[in-house]
N, C-alpha and C positions, 0 to 999 in steps of 0.2 A: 504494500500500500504506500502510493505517495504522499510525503509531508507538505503540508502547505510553504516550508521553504525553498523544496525542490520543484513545484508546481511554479513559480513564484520565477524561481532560478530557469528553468526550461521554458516558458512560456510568458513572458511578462507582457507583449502585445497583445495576445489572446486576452489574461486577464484585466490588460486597460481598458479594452473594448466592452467585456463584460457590468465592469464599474461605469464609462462612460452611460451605458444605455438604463442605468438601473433610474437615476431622477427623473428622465422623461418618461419613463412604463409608470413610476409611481404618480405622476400629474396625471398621465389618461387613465389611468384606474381609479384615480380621484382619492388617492391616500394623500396626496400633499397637492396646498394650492396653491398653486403659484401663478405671477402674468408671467406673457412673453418675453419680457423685457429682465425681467426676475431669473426665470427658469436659463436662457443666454447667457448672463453674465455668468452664474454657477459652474454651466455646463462649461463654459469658456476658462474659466479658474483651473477647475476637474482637470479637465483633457490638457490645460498647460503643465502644471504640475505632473499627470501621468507620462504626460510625451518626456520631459527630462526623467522621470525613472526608468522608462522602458528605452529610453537612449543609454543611460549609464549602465541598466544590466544589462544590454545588446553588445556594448561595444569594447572590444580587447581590451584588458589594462594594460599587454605586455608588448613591444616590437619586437620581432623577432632580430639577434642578434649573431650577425656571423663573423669570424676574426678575417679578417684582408689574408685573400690567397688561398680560401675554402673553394673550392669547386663544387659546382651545383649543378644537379641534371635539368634538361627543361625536360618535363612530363612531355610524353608523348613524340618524341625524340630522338634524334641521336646523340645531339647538340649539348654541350656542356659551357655555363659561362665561370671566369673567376673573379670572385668577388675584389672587388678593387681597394686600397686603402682610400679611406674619408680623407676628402680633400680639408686643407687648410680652413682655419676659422678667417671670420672678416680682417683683413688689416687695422690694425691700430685698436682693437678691443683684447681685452686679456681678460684670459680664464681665470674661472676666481674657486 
């Protein structure tokens, strides 16, 4: 059985979508009453706050990381490229 963390974790567009549509089913069922103009802003708040959640659990925390001089296959291929060392930083800015 899945945890509501792991539901949460695998599918968090699914469940924005879910949340989105729940305040406007409740106005046409007539549990809550709200105007147009009411029900919009809400729903407008909802969906901004869920789109940054389901952008932060969607999106890598990590880049991936390869040392200058790794060799890489391209899928599907013959072809192999070698990863190049990182060019120089801007002139006149130092690392800190």
């Amino acid at each position: 059985m899945y945890s509501l963390k792991a539901i949460l974790d695998k599918e968090p567009a699914a469940i924005a979508g879910a949340v989105q549509v729940i305040l406007p089913v409740l106005v046409l069922l007539g549990v809550v009453s709200l105007d147009d103009k009411a029900m919009a802003g809400i729903v407008l708040v909802i969906s901004t706050v869920l789109a940054l959640f389901v952008r932060g659990a969607s999106t890598s925390k990590a880049a991936p990381v390869l040392a200058a001089g790794t060799e890489v296959k391209v899928a599907g291929s013959q072809d192999s490229v070698i990863v190049a060392p990182s060019p120089p930083g801007p002139v006149g800015i130092e690392g800190g």
